[in-house]
N, C-alpha and C positions, 0 to 999 in steps of 0.2 A: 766808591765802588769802581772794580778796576773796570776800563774797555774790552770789550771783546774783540779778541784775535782776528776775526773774520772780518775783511772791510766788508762795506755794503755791496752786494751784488752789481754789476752793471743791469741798462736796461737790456732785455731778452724779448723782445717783443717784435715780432718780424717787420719787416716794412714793405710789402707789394708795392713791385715796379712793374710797371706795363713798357715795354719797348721794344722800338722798332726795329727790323736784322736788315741789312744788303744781301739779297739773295747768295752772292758771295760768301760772307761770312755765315751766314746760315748753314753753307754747304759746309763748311770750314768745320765749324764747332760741330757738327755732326760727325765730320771724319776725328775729330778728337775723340768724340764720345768712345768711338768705336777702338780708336788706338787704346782711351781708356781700360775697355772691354777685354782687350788683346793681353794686357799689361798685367791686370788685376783680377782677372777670369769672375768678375760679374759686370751687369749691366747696374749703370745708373742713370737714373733720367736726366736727359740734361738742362733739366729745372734746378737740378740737385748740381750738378758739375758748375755752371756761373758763378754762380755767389762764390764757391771755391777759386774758380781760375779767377774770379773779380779780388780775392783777398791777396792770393801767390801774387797776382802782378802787384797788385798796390805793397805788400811787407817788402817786394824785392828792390822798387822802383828808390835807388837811392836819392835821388836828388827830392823826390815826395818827401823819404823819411829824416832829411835832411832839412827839408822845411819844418814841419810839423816839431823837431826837436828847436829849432830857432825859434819858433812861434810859440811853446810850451813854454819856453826858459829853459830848457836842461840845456841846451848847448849841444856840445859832441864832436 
């Protein structure tokens, strides 16, 4: 019997982080939300904006994806 085309799904199953802001930062990511806001003519909560700007910095940060392919084997 042949395999199925579809690999297996990854896991999707959220993971709840509790953490802590520097009043600093806090004010920060709020003024994002808002440039968000500006940019894209809706609001998103910025429960919803993290996990996002947490993914953008890690896919960009080269020296991370630069490990992570050493560490894997594929090289690059």
């Amino acid at each position: 019997m042949a395999g199925i085309s579809l690999k297996q799904l990854p896991e999707r199953t959220p993971v709840k982080l509790t953490i802590s802001l520097m009043p600093d930062l806090h004010a920060r990511i709020g003024e994002y939300a808002a440039f968000y806001r500006e940019q894209y003519g809706r609001e998103e909560p910025v429960a919803e904006l993290i996990p996002a700007m947490l993914a953008t910095f890690l896919d960009n940060d080269r020296a991370f994806q630069r490990l992570r392919r050493e560490r894997s084997g594929k090289g690059g």
